[in-house]
mmCIF file of the N, C-alpha and C atoms, coordinates in Angstrom:
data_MODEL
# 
_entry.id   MODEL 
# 
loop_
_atom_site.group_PDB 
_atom_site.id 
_atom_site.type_symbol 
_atom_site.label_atom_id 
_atom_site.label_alt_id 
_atom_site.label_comp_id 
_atom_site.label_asym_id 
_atom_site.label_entity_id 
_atom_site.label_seq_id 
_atom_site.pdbx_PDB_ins_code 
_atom_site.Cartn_x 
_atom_site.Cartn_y 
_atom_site.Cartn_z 
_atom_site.occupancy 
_atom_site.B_iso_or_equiv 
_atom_site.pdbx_formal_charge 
_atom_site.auth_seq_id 
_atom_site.auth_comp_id 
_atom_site.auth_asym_id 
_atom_site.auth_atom_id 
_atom_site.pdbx_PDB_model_num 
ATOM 1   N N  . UNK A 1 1  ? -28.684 80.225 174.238 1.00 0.00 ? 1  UNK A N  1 
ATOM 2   C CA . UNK A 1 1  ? -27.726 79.585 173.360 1.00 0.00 ? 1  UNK A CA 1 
ATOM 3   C C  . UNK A 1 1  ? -28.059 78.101 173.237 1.00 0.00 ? 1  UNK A C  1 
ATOM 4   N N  . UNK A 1 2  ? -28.062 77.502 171.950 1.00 0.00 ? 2  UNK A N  1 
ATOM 5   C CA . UNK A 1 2  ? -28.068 76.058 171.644 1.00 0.00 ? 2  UNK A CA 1 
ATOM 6   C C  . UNK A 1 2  ? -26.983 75.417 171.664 1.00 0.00 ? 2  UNK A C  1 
ATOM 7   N N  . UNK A 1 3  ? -27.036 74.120 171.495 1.00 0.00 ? 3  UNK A N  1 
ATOM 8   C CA . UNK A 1 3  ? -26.437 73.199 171.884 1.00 0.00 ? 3  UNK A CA 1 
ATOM 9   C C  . UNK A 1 3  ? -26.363 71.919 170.318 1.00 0.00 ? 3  UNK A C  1 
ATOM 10  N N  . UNK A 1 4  ? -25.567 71.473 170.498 1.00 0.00 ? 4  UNK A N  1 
ATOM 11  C CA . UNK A 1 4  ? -25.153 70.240 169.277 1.00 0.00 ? 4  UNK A CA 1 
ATOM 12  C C  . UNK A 1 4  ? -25.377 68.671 170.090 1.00 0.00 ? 4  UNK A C  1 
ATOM 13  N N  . UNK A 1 5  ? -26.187 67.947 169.490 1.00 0.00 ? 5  UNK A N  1 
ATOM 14  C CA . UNK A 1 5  ? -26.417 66.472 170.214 1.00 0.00 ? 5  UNK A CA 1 
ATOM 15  C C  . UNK A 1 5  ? -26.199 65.923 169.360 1.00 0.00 ? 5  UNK A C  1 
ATOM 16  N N  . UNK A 1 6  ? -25.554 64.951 169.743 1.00 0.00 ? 6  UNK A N  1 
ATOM 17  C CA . UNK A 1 6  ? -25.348 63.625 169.139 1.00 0.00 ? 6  UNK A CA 1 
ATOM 18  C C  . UNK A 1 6  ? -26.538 62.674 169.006 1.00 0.00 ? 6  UNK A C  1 
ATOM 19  N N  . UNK A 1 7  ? -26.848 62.451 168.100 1.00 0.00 ? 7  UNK A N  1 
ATOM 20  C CA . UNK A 1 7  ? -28.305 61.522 167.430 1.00 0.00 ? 7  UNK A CA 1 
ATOM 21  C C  . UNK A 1 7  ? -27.830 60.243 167.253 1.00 0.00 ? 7  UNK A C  1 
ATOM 22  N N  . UNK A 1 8  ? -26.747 59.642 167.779 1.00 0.00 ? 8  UNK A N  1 
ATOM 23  C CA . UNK A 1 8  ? -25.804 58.270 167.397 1.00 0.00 ? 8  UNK A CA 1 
ATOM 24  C C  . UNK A 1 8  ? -26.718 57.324 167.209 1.00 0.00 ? 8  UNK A C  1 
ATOM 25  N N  . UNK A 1 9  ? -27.094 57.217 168.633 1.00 0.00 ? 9  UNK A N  1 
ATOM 26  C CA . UNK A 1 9  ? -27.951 55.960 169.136 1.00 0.00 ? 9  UNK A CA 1 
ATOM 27  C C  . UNK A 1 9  ? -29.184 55.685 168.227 1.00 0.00 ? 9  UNK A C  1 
ATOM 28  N N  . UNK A 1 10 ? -29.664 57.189 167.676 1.00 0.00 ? 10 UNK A N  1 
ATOM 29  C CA . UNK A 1 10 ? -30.904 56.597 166.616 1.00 0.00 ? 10 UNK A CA 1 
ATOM 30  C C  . UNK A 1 10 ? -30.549 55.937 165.169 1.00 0.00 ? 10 UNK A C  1 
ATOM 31  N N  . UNK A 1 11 ? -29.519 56.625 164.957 1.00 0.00 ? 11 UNK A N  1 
ATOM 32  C CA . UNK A 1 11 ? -29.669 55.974 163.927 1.00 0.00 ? 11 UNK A CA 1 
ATOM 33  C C  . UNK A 1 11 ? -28.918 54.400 163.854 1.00 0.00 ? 11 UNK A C  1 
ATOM 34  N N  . UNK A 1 12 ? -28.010 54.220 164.701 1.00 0.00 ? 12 UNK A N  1 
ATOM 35  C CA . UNK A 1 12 ? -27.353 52.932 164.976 1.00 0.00 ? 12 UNK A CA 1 
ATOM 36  C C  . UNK A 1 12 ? -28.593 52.007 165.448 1.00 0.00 ? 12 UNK A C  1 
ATOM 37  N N  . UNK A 1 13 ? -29.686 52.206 165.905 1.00 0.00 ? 13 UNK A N  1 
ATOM 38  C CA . UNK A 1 13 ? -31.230 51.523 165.817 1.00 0.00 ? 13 UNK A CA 1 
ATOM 39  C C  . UNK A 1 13 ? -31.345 50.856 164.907 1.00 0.00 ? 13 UNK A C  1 
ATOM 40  N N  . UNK A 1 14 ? -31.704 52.544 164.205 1.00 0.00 ? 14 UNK A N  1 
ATOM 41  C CA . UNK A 1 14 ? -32.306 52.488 162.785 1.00 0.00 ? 14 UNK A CA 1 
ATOM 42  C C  . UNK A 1 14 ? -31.586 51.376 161.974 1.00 0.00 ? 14 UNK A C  1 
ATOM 43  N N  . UNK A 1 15 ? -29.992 51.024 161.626 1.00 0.00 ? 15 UNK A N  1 
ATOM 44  C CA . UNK A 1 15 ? -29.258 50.349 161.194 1.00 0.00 ? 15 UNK A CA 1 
ATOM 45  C C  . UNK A 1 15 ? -28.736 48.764 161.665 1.00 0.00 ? 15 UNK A C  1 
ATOM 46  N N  . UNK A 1 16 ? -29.625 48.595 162.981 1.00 0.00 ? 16 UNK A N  1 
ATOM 47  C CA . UNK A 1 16 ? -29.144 47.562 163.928 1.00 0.00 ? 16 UNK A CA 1 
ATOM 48  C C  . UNK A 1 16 ? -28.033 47.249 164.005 1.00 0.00 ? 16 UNK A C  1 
ATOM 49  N N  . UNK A 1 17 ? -27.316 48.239 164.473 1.00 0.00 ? 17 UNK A N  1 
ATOM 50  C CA . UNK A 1 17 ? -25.940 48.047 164.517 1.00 0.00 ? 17 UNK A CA 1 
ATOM 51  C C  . UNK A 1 17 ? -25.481 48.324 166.126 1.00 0.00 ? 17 UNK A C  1 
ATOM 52  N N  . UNK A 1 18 ? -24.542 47.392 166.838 1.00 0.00 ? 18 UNK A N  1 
ATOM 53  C CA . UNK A 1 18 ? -23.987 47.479 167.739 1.00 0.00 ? 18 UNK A CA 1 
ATOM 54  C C  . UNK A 1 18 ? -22.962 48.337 168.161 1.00 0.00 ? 18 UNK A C  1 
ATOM 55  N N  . UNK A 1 19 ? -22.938 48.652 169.422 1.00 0.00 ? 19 UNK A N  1 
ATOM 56  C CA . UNK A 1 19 ? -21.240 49.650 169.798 1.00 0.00 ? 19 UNK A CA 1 
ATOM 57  C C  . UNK A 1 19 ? -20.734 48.759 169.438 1.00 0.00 ? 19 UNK A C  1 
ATOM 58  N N  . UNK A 1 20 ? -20.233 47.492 169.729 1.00 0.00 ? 20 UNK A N  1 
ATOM 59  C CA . UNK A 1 20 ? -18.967 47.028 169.188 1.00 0.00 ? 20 UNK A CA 1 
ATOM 60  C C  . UNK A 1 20 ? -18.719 46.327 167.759 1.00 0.00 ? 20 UNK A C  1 
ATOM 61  N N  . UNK A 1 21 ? -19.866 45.828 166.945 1.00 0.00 ? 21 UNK A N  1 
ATOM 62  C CA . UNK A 1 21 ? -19.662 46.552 165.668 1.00 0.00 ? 21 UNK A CA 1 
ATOM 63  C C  . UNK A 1 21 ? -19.437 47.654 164.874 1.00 0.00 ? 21 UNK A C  1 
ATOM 64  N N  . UNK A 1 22 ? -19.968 49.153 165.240 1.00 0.00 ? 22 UNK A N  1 
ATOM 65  C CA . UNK A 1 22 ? -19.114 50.287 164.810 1.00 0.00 ? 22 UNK A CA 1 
ATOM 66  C C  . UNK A 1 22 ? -18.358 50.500 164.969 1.00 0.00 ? 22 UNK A C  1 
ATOM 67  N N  . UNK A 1 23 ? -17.495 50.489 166.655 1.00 0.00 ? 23 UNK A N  1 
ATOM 68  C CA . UNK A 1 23 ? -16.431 50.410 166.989 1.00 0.00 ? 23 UNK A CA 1 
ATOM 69  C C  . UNK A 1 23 ? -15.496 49.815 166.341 1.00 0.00 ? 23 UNK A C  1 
ATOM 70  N N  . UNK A 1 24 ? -15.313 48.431 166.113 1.00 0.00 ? 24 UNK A N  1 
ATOM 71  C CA . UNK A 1 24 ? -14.399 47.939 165.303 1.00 0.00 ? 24 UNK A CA 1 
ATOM 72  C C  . UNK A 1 24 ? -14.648 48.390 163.562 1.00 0.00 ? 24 UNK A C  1 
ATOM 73  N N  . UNK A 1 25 ? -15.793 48.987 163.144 1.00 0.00 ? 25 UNK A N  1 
ATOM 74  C CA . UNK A 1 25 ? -15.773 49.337 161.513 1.00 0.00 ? 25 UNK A CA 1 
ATOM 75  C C  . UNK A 1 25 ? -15.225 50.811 161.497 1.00 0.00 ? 25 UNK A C  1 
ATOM 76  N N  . UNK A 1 26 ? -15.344 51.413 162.720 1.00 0.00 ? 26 UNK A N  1 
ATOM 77  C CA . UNK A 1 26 ? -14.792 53.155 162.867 1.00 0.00 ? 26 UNK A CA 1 
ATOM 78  C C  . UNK A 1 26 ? -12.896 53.067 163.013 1.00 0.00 ? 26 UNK A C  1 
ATOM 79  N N  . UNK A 1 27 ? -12.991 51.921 164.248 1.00 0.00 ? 27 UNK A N  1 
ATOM 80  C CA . UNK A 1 27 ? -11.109 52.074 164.163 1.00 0.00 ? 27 UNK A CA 1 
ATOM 81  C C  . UNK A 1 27 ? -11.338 52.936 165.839 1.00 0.00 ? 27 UNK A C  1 
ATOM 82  N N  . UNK A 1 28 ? -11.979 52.769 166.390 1.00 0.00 ? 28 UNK A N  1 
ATOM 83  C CA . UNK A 1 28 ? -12.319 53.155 167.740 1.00 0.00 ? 28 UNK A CA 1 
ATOM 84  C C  . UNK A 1 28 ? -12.696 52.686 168.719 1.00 0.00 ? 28 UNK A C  1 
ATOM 85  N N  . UNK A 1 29 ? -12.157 52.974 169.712 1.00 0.00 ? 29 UNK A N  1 
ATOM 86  C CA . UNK A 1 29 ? -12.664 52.228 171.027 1.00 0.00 ? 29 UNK A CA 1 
ATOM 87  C C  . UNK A 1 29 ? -13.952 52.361 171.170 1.00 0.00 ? 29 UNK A C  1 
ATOM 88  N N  . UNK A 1 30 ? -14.454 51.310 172.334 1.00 0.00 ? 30 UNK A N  1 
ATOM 89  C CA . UNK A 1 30 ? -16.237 50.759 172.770 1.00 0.00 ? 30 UNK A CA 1 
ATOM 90  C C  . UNK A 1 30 ? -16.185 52.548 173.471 1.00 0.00 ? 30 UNK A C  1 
ATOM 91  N N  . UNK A 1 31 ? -14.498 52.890 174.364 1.00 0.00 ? 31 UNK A N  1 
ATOM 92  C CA . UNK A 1 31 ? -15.105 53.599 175.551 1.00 0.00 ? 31 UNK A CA 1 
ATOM 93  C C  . UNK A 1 31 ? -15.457 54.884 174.841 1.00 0.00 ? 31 UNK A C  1 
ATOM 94  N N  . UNK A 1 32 ? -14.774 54.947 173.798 1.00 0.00 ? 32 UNK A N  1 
ATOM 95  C CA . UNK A 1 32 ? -14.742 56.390 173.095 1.00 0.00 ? 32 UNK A CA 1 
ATOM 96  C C  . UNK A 1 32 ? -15.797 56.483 172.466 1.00 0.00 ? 32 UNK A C  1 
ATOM 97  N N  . UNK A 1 33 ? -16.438 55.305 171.501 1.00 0.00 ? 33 UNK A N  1 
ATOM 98  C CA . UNK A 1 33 ? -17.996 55.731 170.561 1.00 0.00 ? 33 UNK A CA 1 
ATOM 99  C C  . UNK A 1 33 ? -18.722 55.554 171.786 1.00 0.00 ? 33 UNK A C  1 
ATOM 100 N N  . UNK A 1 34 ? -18.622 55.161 172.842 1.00 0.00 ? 34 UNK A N  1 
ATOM 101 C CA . UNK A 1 34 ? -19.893 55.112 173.878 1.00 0.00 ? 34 UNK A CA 1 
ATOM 102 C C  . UNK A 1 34 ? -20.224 56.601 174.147 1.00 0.00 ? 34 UNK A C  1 
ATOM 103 N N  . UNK A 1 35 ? -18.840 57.052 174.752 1.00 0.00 ? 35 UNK A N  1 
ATOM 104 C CA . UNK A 1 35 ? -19.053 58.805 174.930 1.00 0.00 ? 35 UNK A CA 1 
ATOM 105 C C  . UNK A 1 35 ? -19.697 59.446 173.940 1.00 0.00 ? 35 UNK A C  1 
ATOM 106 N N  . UNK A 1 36 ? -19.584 58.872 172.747 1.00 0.00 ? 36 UNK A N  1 
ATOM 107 C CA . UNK A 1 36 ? -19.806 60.017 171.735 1.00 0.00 ? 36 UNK A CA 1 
ATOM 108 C C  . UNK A 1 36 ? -21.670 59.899 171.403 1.00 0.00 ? 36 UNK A C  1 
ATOM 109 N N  . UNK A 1 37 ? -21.819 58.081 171.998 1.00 0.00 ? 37 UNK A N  1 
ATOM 110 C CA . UNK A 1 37 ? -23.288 58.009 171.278 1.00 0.00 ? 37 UNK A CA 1 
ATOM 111 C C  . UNK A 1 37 ? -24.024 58.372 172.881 1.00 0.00 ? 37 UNK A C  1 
ATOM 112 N N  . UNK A 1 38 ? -23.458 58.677 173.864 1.00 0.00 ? 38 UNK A N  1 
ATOM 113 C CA . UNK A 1 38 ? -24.242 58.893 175.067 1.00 0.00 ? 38 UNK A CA 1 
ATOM 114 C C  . UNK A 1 38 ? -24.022 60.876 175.520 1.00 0.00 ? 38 UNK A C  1 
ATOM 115 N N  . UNK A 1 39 ? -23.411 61.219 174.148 1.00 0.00 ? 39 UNK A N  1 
ATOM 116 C CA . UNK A 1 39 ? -23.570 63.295 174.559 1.00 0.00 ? 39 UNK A CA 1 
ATOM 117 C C  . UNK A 1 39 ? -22.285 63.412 175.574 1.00 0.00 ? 39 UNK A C  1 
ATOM 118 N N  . UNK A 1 40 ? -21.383 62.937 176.090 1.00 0.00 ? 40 UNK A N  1 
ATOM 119 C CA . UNK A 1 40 ? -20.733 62.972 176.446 1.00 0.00 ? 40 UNK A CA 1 
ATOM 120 C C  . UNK A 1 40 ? -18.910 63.645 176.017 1.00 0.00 ? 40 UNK A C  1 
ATOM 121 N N  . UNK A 1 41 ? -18.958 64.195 175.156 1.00 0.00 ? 41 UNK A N  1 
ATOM 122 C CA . UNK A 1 41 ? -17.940 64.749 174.491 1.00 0.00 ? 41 UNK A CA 1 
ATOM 123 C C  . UNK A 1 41 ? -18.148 66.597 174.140 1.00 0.00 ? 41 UNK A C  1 
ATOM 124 N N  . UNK A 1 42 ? -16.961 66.937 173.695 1.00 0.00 ? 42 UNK A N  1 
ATOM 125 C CA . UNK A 1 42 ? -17.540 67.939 172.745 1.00 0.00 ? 42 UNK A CA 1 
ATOM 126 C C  . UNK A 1 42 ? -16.870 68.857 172.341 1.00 0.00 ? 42 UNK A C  1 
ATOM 127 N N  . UNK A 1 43 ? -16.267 67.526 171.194 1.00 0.00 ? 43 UNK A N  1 
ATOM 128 C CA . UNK A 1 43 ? -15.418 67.371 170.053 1.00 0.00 ? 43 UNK A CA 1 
ATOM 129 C C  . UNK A 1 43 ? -15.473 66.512 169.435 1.00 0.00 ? 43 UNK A C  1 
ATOM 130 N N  . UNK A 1 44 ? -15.538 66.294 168.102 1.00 0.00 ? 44 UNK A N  1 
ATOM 131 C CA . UNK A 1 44 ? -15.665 65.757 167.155 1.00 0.00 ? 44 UNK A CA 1 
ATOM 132 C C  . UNK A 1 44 ? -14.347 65.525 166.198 1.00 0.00 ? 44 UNK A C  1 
ATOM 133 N N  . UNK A 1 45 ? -13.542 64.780 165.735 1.00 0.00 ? 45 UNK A N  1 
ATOM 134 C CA . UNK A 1 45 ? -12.965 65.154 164.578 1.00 0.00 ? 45 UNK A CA 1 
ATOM 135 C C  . UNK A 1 45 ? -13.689 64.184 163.120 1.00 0.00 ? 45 UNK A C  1 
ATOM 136 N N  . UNK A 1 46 ? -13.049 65.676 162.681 1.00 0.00 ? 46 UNK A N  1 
ATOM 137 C CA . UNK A 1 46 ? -13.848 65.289 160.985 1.00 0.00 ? 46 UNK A CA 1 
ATOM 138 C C  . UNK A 1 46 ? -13.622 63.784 160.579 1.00 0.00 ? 46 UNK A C  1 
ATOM 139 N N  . UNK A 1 47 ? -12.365 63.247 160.776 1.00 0.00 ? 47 UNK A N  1 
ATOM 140 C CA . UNK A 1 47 ? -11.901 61.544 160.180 1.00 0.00 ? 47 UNK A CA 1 
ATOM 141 C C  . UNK A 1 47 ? -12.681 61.062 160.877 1.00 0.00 ? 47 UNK A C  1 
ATOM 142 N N  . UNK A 1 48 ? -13.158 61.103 162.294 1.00 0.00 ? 48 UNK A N  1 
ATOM 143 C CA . UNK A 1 48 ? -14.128 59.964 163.297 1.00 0.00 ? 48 UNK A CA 1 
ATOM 144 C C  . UNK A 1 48 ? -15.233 60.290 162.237 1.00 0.00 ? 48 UNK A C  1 
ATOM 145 N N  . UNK A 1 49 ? -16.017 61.762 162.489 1.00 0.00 ? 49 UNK A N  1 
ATOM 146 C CA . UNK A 1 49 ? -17.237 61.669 161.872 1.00 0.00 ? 49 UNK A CA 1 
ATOM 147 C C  . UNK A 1 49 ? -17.532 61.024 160.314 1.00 0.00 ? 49 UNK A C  1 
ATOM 148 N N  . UNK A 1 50 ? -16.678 61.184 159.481 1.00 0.00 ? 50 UNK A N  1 
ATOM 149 C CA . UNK A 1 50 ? -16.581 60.646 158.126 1.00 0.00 ? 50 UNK A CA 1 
ATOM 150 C C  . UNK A 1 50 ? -16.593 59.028 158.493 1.00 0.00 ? 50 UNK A C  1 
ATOM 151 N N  . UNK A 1 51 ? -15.750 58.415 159.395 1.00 0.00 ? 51 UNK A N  1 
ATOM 152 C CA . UNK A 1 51 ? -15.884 56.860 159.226 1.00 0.00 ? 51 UNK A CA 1 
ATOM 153 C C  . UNK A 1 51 ? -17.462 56.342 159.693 1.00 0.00 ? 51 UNK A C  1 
ATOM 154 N N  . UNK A 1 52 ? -17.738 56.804 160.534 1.00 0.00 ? 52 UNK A N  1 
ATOM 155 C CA . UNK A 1 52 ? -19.083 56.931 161.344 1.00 0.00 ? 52 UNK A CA 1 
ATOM 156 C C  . UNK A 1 52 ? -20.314 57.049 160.272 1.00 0.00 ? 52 UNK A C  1 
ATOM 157 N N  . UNK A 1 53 ? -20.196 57.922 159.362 1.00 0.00 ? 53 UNK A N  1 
ATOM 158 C CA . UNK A 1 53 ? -21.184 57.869 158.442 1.00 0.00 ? 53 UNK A CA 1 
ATOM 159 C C  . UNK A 1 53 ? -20.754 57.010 157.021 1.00 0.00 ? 53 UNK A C  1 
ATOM 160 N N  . UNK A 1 54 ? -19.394 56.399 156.986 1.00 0.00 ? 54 UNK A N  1 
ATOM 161 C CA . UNK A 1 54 ? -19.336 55.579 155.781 1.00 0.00 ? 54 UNK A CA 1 
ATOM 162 C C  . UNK A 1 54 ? -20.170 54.207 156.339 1.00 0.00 ? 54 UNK A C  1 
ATOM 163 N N  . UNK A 1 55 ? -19.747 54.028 157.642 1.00 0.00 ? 55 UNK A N  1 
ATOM 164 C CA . UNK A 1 55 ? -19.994 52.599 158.485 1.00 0.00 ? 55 UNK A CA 1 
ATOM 165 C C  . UNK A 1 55 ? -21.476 52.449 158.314 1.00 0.00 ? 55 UNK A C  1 
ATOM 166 N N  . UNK A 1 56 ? -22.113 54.159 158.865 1.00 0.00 ? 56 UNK A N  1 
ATOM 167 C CA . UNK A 1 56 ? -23.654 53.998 159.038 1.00 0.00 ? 56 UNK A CA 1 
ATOM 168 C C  . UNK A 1 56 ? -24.407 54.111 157.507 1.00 0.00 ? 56 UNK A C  1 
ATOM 169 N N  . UNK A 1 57 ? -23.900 54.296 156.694 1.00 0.00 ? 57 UNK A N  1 
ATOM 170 C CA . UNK A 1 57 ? -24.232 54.626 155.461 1.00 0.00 ? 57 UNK A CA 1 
ATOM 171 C C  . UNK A 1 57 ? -24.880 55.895 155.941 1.00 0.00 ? 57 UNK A C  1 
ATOM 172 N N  . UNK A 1 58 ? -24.858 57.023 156.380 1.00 0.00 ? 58 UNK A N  1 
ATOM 173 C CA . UNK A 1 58 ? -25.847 57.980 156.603 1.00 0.00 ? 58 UNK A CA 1 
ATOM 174 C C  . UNK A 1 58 ? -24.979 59.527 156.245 1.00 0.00 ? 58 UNK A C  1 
ATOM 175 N N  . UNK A 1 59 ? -25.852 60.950 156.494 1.00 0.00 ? 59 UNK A N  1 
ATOM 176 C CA . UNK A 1 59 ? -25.130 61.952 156.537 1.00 0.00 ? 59 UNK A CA 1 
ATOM 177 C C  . UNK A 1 59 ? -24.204 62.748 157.964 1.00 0.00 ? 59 UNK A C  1 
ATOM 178 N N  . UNK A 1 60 ? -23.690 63.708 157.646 1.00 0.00 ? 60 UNK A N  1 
ATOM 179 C CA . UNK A 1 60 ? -23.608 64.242 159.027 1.00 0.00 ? 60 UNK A CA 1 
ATOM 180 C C  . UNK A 1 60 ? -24.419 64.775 159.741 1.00 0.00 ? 60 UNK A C  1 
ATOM 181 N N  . UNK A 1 61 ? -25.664 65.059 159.328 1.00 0.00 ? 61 UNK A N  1 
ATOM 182 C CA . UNK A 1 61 ? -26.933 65.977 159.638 1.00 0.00 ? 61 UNK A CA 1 
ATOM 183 C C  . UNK A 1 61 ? -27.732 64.630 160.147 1.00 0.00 ? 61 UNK A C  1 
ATOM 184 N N  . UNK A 1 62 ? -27.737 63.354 159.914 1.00 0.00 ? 62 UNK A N  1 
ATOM 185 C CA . UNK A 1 62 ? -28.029 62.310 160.413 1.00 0.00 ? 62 UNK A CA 1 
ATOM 186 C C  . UNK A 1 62 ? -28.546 62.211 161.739 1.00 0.00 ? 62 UNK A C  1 
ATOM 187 N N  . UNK A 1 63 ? -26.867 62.237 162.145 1.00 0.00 ? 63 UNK A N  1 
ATOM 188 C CA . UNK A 1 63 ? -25.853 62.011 163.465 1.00 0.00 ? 63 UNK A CA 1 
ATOM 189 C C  . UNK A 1 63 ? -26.266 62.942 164.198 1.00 0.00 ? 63 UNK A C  1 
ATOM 190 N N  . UNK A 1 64 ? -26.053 64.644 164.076 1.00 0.00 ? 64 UNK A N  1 
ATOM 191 C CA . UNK A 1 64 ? -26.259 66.016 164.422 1.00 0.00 ? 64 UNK A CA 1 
ATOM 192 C C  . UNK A 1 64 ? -27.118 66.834 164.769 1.00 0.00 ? 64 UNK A C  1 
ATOM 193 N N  . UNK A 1 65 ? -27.196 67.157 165.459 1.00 0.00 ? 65 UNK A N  1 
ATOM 194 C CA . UNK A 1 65 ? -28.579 67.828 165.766 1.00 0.00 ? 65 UNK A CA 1 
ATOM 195 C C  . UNK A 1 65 ? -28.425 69.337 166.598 1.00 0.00 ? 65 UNK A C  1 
ATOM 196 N N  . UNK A 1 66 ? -29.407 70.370 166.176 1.00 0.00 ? 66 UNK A N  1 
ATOM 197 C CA . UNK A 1 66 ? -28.951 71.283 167.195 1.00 0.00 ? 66 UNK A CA 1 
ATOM 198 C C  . UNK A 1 66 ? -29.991 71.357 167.712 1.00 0.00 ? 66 UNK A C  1 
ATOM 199 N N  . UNK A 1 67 ? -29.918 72.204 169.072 1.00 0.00 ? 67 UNK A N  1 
ATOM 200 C CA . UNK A 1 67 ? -31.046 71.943 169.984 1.00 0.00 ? 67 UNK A CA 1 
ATOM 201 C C  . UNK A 1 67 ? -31.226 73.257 170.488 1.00 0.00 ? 67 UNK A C  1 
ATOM 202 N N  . UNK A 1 68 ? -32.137 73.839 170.187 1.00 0.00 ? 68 UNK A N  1 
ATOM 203 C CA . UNK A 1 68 ? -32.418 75.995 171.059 1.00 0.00 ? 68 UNK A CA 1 
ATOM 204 C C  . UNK A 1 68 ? -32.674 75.368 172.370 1.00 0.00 ? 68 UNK A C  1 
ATOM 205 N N  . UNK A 1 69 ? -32.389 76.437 173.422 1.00 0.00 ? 69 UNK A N  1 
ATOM 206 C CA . UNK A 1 69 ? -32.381 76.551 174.930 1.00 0.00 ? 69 UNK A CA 1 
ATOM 207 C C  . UNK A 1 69 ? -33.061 77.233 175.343 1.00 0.00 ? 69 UNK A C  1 
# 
């Protein structure tokens, strides 16, 4: 069985963008996008992910990733 990863950190690179610049453009805590850009969750809601990709300019398939085991 596979697995869903969070790709945060690349593309927030890619964008040079900081945790605590997304954080404050998402409407979310440092501690909460940290979990989310370090695989640490696993749950998502749709309003986080939508602000996350208006902020990053990117898709959800971006962010997402699945991974075979």
């Amino acid at each position: 069985m596979g697995k869903i990863v969070l790709r945060l950190d690349r593309v927030m690179a890619d964008r040079k963008m900081s945790l605590n610049e997304l954080a404050e453009r998402v409407g979310i805590s440092n501690v909460n996008l940290s979990k989310l850009k370090n695989n640490r969750v696993t749950a998502i809601r749709f309003s986080t992910l939508q602000a996350i990709c208006e902020a990053l300019d990117c898709q959800p398939g971006d962010i997402l990733e699945f991974e075979r085991q």
